[in-house]
DOKOLSE-113070 format. One record per residue: residue in one letter; x, y, z of N, C-alpha, C in turn; residue number from 1. Coordinates in steps of 0.2 Angstrom, whole numbers. Layout:
N
 code  n.px  n.py  n.pz ca.px ca.py ca.pz  c.px  c.py  c.pz pos
    a     X     Y     Z     X     Y     Z     X     Y     Z NUM
...
END
This chain:
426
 code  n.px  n.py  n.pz ca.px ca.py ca.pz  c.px  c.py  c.pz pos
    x   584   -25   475   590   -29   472   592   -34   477   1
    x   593   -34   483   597   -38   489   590   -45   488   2
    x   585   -43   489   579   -47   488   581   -54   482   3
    x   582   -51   476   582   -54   470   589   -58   470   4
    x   595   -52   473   601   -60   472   602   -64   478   5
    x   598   -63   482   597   -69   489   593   -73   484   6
    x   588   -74   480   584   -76   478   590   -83   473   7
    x   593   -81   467   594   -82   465   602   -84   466   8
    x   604   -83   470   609   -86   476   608   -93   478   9
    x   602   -93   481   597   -98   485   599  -102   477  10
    x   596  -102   473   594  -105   466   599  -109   464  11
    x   603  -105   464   613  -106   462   615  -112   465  12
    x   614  -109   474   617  -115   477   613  -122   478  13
    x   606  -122   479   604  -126   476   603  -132   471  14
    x   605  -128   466   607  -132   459   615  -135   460  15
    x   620  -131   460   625  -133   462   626  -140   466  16
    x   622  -138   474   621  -145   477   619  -149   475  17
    x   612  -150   472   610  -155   469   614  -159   461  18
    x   619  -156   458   620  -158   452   627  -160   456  19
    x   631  -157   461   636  -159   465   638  -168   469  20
    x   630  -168   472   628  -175   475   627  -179   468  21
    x   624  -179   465   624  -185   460   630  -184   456  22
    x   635  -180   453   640  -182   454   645  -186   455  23
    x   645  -185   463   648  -191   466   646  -196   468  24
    x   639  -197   466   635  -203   468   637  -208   462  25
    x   638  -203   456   638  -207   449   646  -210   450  26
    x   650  -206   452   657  -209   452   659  -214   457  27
    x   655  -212   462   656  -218   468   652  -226   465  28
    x   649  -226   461   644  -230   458   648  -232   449  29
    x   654  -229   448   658  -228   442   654  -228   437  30
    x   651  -223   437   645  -222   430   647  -214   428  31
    x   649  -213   422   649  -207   420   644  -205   416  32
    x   642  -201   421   634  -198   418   635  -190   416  33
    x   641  -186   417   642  -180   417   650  -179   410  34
    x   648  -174   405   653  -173   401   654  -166   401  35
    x   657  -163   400   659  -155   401   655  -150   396  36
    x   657  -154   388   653  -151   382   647  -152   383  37
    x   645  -157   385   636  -160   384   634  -155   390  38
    x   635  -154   395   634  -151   402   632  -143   398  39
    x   638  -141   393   639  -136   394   635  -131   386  40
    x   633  -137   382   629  -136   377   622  -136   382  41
    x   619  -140   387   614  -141   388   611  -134   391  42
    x   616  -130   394   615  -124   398   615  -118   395  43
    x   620  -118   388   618  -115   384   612  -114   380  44
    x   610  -120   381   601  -118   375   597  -117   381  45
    x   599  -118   389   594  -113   394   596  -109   392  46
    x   601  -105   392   600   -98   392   598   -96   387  47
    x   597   -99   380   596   -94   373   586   -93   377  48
    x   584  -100   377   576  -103   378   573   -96   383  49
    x   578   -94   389   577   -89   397   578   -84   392  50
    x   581   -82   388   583   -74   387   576   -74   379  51
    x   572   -78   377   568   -76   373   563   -75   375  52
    x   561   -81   382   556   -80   385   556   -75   390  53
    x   561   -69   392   562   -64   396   555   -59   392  54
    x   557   -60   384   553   -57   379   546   -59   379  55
    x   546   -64   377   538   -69   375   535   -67   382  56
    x   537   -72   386   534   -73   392   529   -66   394  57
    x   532   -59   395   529   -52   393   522   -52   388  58
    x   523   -55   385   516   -55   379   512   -60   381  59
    x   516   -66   382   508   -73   386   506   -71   392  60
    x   507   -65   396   506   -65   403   500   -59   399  61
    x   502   -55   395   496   -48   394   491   -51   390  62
    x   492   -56   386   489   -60   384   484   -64   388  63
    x   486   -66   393   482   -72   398   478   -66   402  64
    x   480   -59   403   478   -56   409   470   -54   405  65
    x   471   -51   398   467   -49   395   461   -54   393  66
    x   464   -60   392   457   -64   393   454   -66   398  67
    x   456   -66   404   453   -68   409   449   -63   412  68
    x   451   -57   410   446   -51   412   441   -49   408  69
    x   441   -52   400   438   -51   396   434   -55   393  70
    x   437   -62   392   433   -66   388   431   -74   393  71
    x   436   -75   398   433   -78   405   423   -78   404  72
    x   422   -83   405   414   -84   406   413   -85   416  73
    x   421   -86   420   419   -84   425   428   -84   427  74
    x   428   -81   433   435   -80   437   436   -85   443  75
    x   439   -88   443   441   -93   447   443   -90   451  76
    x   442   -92   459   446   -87   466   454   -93   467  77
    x   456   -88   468   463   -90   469   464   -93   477  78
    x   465  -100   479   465  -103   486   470  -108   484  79
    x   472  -111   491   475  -119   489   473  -123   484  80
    x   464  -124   484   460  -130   480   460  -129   474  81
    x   458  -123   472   459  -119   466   465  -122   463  82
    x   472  -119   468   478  -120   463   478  -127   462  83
    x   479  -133   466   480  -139   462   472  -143   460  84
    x   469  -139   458   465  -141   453   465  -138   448  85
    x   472  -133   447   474  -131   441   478  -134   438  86
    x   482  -135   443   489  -142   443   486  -147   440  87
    x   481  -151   439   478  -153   437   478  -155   430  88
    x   473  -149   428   472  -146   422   480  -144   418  89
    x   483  -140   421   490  -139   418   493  -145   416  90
    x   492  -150   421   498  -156   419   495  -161   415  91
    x   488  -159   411   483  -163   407   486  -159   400  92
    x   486  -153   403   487  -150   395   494  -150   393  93
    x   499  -152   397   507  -153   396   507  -159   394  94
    x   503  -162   394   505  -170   394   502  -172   384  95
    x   497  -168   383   495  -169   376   501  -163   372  96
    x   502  -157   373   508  -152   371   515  -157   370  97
    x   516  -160   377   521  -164   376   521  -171   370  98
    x   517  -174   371   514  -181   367   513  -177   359  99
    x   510  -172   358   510  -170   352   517  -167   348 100
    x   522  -165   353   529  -163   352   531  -169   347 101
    x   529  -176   350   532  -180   346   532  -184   343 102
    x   526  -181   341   520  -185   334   518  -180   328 103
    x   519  -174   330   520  -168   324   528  -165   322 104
    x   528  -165   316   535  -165   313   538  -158   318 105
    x   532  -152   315   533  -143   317   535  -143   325 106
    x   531  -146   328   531  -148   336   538  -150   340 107
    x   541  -157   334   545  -160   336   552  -156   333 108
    x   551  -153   328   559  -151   327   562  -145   333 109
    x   555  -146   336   557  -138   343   558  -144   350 110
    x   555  -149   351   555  -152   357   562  -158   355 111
    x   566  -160   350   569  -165   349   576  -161   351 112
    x   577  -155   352   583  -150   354   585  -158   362 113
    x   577  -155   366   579  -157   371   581  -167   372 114
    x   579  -170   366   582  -178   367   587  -179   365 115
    x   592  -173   361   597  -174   357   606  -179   361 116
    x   606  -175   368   610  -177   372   609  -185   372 117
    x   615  -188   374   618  -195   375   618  -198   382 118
    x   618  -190   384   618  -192   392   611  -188   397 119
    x   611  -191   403   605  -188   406   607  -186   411 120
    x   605  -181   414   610  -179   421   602  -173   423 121
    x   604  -169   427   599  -164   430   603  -158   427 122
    x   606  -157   420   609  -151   416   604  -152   410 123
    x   602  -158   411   598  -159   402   590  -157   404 124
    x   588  -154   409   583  -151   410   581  -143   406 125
    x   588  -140   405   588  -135   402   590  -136   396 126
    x   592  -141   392   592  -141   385   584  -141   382 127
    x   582  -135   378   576  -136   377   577  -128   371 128
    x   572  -129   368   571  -125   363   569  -119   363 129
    x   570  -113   361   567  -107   361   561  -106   355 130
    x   560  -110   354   552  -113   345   549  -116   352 131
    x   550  -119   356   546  -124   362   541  -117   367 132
    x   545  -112   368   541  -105   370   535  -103   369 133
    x   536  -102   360   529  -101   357   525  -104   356 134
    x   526  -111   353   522  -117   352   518  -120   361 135
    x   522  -119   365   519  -120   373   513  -117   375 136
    x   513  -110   371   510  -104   374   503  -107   370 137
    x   502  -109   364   497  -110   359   492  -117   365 138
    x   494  -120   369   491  -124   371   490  -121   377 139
    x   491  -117   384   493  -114   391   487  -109   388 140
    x   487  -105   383   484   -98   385   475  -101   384 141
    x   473  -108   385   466  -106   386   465  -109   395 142
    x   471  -108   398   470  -108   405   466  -103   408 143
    x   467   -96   405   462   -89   406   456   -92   404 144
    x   456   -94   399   450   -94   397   444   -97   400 145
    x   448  -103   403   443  -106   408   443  -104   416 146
    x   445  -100   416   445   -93   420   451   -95   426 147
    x   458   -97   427   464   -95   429   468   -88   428 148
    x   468   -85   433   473   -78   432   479   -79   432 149
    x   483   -75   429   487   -78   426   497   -78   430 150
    x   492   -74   437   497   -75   443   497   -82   444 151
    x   491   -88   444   491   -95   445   494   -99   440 152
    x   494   -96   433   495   -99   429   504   -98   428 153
    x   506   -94   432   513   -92   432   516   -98   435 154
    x   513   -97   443   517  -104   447   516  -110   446 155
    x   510  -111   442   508  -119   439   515  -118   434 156
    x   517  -115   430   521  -117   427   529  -117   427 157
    x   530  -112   436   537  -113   439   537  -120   442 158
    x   531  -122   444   530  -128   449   532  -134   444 159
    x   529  -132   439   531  -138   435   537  -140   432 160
    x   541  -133   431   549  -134   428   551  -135   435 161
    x   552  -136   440   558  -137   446   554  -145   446 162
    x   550  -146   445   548  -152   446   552  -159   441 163
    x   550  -154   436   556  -158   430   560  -158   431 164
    x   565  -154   432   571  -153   435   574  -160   439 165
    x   569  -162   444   571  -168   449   570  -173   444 166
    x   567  -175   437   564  -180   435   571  -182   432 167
    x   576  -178   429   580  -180   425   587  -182   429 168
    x   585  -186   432   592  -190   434   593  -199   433 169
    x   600  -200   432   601  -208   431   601  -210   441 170
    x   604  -208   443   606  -208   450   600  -212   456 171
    x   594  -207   454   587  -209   456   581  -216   456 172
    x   585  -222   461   581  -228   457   573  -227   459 173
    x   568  -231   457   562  -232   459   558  -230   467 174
    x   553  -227   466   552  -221   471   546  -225   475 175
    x   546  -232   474   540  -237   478   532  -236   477 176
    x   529  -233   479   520  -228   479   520  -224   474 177
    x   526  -221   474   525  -214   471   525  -216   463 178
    x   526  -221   462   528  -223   454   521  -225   451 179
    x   515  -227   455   511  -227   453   505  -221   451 180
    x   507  -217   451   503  -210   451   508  -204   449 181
    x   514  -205   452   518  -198   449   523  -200   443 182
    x   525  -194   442   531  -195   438   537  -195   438 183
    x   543  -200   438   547  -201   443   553  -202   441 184
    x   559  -199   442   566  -203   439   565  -207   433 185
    x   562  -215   435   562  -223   433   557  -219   425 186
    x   552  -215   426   548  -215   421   550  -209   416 187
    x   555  -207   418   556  -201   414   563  -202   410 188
    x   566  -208   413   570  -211   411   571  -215   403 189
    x   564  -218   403   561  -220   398   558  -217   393 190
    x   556  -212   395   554  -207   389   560  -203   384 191
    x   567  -203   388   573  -201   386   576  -207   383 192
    x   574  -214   383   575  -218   377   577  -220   372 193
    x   580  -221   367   579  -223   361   578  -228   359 194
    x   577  -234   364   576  -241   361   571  -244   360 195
    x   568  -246   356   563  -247   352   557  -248   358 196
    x   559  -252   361   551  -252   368   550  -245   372 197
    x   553  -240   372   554  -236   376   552  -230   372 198
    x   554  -231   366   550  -223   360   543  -221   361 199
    x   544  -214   364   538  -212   363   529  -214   367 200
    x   537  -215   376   531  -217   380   533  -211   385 201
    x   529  -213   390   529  -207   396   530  -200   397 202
    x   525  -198   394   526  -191   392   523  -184   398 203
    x   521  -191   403   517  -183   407   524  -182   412 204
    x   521  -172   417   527  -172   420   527  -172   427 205
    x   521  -171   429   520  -173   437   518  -178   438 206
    x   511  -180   434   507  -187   436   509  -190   431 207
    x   510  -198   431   511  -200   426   503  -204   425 208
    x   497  -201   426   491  -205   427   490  -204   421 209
    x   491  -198   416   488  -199   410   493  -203   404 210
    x   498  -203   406   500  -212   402   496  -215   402 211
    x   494  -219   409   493  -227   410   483  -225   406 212
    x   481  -219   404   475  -218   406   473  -219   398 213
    x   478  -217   394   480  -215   386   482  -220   383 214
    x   486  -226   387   490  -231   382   495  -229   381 215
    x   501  -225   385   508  -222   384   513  -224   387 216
    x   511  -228   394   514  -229   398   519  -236   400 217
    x   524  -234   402   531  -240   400   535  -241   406 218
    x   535  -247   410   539  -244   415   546  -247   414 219
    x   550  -243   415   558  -245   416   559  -254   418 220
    x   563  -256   413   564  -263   412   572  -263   414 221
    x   575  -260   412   582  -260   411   585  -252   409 222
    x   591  -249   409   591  -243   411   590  -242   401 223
    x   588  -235   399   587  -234   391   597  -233   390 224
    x   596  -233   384   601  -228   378   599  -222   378 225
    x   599  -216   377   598  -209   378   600  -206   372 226
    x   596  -200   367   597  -200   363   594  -200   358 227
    x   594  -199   350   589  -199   348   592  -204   342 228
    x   587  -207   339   587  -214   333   595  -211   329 229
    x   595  -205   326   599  -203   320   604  -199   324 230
    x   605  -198   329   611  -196   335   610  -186   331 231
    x   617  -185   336   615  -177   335   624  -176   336 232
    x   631  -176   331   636  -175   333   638  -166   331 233
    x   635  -165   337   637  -156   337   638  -154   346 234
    x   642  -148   347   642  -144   353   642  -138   352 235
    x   635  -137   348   634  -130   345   629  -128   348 236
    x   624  -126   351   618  -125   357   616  -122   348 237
    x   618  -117   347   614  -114   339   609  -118   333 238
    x   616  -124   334   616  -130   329   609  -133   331 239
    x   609  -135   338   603  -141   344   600  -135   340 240
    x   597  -130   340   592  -127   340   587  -127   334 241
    x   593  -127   329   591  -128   322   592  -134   315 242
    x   595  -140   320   595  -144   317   591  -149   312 243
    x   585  -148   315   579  -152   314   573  -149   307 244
    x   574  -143   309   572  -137   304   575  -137   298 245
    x   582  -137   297   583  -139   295   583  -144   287 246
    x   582  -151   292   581  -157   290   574  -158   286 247
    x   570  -153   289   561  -152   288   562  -149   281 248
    x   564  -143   281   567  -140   274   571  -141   269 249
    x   575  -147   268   576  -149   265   572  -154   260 250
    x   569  -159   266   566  -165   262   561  -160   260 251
    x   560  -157   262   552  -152   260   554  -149   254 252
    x   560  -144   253   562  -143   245   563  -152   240 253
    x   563  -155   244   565  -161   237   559  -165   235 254
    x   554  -166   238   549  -167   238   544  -164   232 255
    x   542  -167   226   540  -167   221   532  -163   222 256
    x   526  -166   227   521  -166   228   520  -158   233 257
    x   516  -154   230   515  -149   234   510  -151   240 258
    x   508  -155   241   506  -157   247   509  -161   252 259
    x   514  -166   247   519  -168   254   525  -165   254 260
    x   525  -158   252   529  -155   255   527  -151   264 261
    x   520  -150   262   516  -147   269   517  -154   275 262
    x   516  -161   271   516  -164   277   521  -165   277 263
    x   526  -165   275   533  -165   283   532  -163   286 264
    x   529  -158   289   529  -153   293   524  -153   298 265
    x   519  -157   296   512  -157   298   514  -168   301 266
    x   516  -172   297   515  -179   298   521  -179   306 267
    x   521  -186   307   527  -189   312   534  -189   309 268
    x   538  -190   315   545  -191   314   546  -199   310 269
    x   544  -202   310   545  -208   304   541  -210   298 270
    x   538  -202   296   535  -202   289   540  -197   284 271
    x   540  -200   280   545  -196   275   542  -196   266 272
    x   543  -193   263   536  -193   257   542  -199   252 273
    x   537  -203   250   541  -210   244   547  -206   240 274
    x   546  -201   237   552  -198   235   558  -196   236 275
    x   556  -197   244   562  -192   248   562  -196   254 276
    x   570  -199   254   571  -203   260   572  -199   265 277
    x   576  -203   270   576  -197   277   586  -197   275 278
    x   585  -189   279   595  -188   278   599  -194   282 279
    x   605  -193   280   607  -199   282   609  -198   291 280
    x   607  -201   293   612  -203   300   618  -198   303 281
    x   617  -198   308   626  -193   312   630  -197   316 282
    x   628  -202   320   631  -204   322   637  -210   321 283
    x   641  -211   324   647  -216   322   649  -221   323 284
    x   651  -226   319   648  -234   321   656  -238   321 285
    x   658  -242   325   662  -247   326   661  -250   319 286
    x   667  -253   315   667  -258   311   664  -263   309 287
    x   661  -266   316   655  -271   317   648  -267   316 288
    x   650  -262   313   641  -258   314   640  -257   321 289
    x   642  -257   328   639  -255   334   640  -248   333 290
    x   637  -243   337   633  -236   337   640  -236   342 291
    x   645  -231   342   647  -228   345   645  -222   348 292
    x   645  -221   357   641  -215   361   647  -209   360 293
    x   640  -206   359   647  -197   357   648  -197   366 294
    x   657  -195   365   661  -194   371   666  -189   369 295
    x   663  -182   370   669  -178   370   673  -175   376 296
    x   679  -177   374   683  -173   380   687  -168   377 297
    x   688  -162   384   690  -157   382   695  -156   385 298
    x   702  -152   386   707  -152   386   708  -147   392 299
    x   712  -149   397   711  -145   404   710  -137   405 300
    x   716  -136   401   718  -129   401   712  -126   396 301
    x   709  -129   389   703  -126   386   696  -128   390 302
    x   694  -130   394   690  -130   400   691  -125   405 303
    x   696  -124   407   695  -120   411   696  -113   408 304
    x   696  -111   401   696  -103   398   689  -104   397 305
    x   683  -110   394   676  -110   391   671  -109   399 306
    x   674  -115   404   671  -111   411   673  -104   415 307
    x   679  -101   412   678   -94   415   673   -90   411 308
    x   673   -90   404   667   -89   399   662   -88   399 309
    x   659   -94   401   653   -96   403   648   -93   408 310
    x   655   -94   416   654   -89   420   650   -81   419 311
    x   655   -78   414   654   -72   414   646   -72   411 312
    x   646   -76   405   641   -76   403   635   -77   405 313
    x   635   -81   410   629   -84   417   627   -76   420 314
    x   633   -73   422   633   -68   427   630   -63   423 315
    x   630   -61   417   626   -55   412   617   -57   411 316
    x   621   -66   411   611   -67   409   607   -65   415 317
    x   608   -67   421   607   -64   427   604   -58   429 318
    x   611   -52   426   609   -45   427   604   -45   423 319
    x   605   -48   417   599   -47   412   592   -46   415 320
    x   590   -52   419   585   -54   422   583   -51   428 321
    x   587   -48   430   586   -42   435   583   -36   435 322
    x   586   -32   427   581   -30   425   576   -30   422 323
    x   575   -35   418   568   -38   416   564   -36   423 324
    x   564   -37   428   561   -39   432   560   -30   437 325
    x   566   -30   436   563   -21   440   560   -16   435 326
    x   557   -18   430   553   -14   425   548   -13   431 327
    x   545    -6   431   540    -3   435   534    -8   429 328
    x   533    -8   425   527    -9   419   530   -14   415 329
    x   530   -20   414   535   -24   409   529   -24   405 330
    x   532   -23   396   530   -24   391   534   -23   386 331
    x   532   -25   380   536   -29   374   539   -21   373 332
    x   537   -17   371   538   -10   370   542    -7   376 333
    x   542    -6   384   548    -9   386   554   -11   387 334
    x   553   -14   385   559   -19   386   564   -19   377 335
    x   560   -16   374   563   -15   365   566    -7   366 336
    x   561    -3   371   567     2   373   572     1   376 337
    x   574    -1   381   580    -2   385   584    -5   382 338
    x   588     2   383   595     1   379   600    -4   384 339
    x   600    -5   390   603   -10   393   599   -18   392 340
    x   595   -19   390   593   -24   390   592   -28   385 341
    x   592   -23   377   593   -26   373   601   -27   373 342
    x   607   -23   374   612   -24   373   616   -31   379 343
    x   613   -29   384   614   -39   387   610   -46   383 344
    x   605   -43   380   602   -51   377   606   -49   371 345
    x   610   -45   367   613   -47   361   621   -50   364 346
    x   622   -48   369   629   -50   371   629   -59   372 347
    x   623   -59   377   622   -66   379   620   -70   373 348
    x   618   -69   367   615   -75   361   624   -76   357 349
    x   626   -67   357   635   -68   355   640   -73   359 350
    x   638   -72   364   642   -76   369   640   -84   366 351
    x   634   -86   366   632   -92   366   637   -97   360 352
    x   633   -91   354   637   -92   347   645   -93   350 353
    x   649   -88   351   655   -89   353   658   -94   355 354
    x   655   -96   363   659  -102   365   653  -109   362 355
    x   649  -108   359   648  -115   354   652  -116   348 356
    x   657  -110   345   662  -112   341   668  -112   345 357
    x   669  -113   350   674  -115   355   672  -124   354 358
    x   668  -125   358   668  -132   358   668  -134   353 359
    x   666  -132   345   667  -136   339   672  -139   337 360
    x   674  -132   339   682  -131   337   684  -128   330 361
    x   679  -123   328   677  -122   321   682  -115   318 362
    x   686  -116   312   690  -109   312   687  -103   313 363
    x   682  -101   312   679   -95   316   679   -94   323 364
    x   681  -100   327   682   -98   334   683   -92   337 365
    x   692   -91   334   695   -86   336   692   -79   335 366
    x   690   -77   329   689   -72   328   679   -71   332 367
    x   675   -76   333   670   -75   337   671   -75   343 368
    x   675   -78   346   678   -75   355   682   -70   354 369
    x   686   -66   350   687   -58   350   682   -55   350 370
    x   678   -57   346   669   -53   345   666   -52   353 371
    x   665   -58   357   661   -59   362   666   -56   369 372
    x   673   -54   369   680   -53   372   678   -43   371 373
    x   678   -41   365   675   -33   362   671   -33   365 374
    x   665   -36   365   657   -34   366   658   -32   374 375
    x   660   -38   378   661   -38   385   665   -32   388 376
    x   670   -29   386   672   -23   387   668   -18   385 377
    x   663   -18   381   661   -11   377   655   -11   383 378
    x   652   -17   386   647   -18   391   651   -14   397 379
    x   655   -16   402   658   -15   406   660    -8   407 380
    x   662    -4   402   663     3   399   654     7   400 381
    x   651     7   397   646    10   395   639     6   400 382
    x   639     0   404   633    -1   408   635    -1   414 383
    x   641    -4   417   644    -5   424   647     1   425 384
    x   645     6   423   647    13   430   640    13   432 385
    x   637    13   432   629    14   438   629    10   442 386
    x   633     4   441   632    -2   447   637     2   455 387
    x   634     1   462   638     2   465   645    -1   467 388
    x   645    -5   464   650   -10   464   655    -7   458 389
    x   655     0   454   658     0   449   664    -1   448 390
    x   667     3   455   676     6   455   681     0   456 391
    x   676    -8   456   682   -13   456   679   -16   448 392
    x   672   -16   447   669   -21   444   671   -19   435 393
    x   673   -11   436   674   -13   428   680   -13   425 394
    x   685   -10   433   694   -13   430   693   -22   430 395
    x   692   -25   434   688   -32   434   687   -36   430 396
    x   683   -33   423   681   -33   417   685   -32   410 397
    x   687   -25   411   693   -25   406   701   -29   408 398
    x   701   -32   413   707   -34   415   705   -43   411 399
    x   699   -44   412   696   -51   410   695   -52   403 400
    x   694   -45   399   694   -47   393   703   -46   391 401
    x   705   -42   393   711   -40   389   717   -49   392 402
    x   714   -52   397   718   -56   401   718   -64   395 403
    x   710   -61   394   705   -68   391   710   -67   382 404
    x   709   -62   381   711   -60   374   720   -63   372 405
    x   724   -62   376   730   -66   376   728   -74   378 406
    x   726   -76   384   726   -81   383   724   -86   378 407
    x   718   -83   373   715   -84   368   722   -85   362 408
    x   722   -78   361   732   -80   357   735   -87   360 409
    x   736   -88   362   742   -90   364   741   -99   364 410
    x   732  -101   367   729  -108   365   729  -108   356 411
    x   728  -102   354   724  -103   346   735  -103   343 412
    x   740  -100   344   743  -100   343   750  -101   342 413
    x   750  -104   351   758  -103   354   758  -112   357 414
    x   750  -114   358   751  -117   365   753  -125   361 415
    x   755  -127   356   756  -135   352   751  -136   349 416
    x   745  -135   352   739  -139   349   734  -132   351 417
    x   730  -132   344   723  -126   345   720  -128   349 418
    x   715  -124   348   707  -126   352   706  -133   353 419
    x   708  -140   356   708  -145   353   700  -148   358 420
    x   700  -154   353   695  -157   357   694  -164   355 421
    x   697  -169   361   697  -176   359   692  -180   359 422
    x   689  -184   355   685  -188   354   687  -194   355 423
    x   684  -196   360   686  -205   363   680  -210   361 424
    x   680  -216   360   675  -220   359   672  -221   367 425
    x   665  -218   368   664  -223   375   663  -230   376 426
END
């Protein structure tokens, strides 16, 4: 246990410090590249994406192990040269996985979660879909095949989200050498996009050679717009998830033709069948028709009740993962017994739901942060006497829900103005 939260300690502080410095770089340079809601939607859909993949990931690893042992025509030895010549191969097959996210409708309604944001920081690394899990897997699992185990194909694919993670900042100008072979801040800039030169180019994550090699490649001319054509005005992490699905299901029911019903589903994002136009637009426009940027600001004192929140709920996804990870045998059956483990992944998707009806601002608010405020005490009750930490951690707990619970009254209330949240033109 001392092992895993030094680990993830390390992890914390790291990420911290690095979203810390560009912060102030952004402010010293007066550029606001960070919003509370957008930060705080973006962290949300990591966790829903981390808490399914706790599940999935279980099945693509017994999945990968059993082909590699069984249906391998050879087993590749695991050394240095091996690994990045799988790096290689992984960042070939990310690069088409990627590129077909956004050329196929089914593909795209699970990869366009993550272009939804207005802004770009190193939080919108973790805006990403949990439909993106399964759909990933369908392209990755013939890395067994061609005989990678699937302990290599684990860190190729740790190796490659911490990598992204660096790619997604404004702060980061052009990296000299490295621009011609890797993938770099400048390049990853322009794939997050909207403006009509910049759609729908640079889609590799480490090397950008399979751009310049495919005819994809775009280099940064002027900083983009971020964002997508038809905007996305929500701070629902639920909503990001399923808005697109949505949209697919709709024109799909209105569409007259039993086969352009399948292609929505199957064609691009700018084919829509003659019958059936495309839904209307979300975003909001100045009188002169210019595209106003979504800027939501939120109100001190209700910031600082959805970051103690948040908090908590950081800290259970956490536990969660801890013990996913001290399973002696992880498997799907497993992990569906554990009664702790199910009960922290329902708390954590509650939670999610709960405070993304916080930042809405939605009349169910109140009563789904009592829901999420209940659950959290019933947790602290009934899983926190095992921990050795219990004889502070669970008065701690019930003091935080029962503390959270008036204050909650008293914002929804007492306090002049509800749950409020301003909307400024940027």
């Amino acid at each position: 246990m001392t092992g895993f939260i030094v680990l993830i300690s390390l992890i914390g502080i790291a990420f911290i410090s690095i979203v810390t410095y560009e912060a102030i770089v952004s402010y010293k340079r007066n550029i606001r590249i960070y919003t509370l809601a957008d930060s705080l939607v973006n962290v949300y859909c990591g966790v829903m994406e981390r808490s399914f993949d706790l599940f999935y990931a279980v099945l693509f690893l017994m999945a990968s192990e059993y082909i590699y042992q069984n249906w391998a025509p050879f087993q590749i030895p695991s050394n240095l040269f091996t690994w990045l010549i799988g790096l290689l191969l992984f960042d070939f097959i990310a690069y088409w996985f990627h590129r077909l996210s956004h050329e196929i409708n089914i593909f795209w309604a699970a990869h366009i979660v993550h272009h939804q944001s207005e802004e770009l920081n190193f939080t919108t690394v973790f805006r990403v879909s949990f439909f993106a899990v399964m759909f990933r897997s369908l392209f990755f699992i013939w890395m067994p095949l061609v005989g990678f185990d699937s302990f290599t194909i684990l860190t190729l694919g740790v190796f490659l989200a911490g990598y992204q993670f660096l790619t997604h900042s404004r702060m980061i100008g052009k990296l000299g050498i490295l621009e011609s072979f890797m993938t770099t801040p400048s390049h990853h800039r322009v794939h997050h996009g909207r403006n009509a030169q910049y759609m729908d180019h640079n889609y590799g994550h480490v090397f950008i050679i399979w751009d310049k090699m495919f005819g994809t490649f775009v280099p940064e001319e002027e900083e983009p717009e971020y964002g997508i054509t038809s905007g996305f005005e929500s701070n629902s992490a639920m909503k990001a998830q399923f808005s697109y699905w949505k949209d697919l299901i709709i024109r799909a029911s209105r569409a007259k033709k039993f086969s352009d019903k399948i292609k929505v589903f199957l064609k691009g994002p700018a084919w829509t069948p003659e019958d059936v136009g495309f839904l209307p637009s979300e975003y909001k426009t100045l009188p002169t028709g210019e595209r106003i940027k979504r800027d939501v600001r939120i109100t001190k004192e209700m910031s600082t009740y959805i970051l103690l929140g948040t908090a908590v709920t950081l800290g259970l996804f956490f536990r969660l993962v801890f013990l996913v990870k001290q399973l002696p045998s992880p498997s799907l059956s497993a992990l569906m017994e554990n009664q702790e483990i199910v009960m922290y992944t329902l708390f954590v998707l509650i939670s999610v739901f709960a405070q993304g009806q916080m930042l809405e601002n939605t009349k169910n608010a109140f009563i789904a942060e009592i829901v999420r405020l209940v659950g959290f005490a019933f947790l602290a009750f009934y899983f926190f006497a095992q921990l050795e930490i219990a004889s502070w951690l669970i008065p701690a707990a019930l003091a935080y829900s029962i503390a959270s619970l008036a204050w909650l009254i008293r914002l929804t209330f007492f306090a002049g103005e509800q749950i409020t949240l301003v909307v400024k033109e940027a």
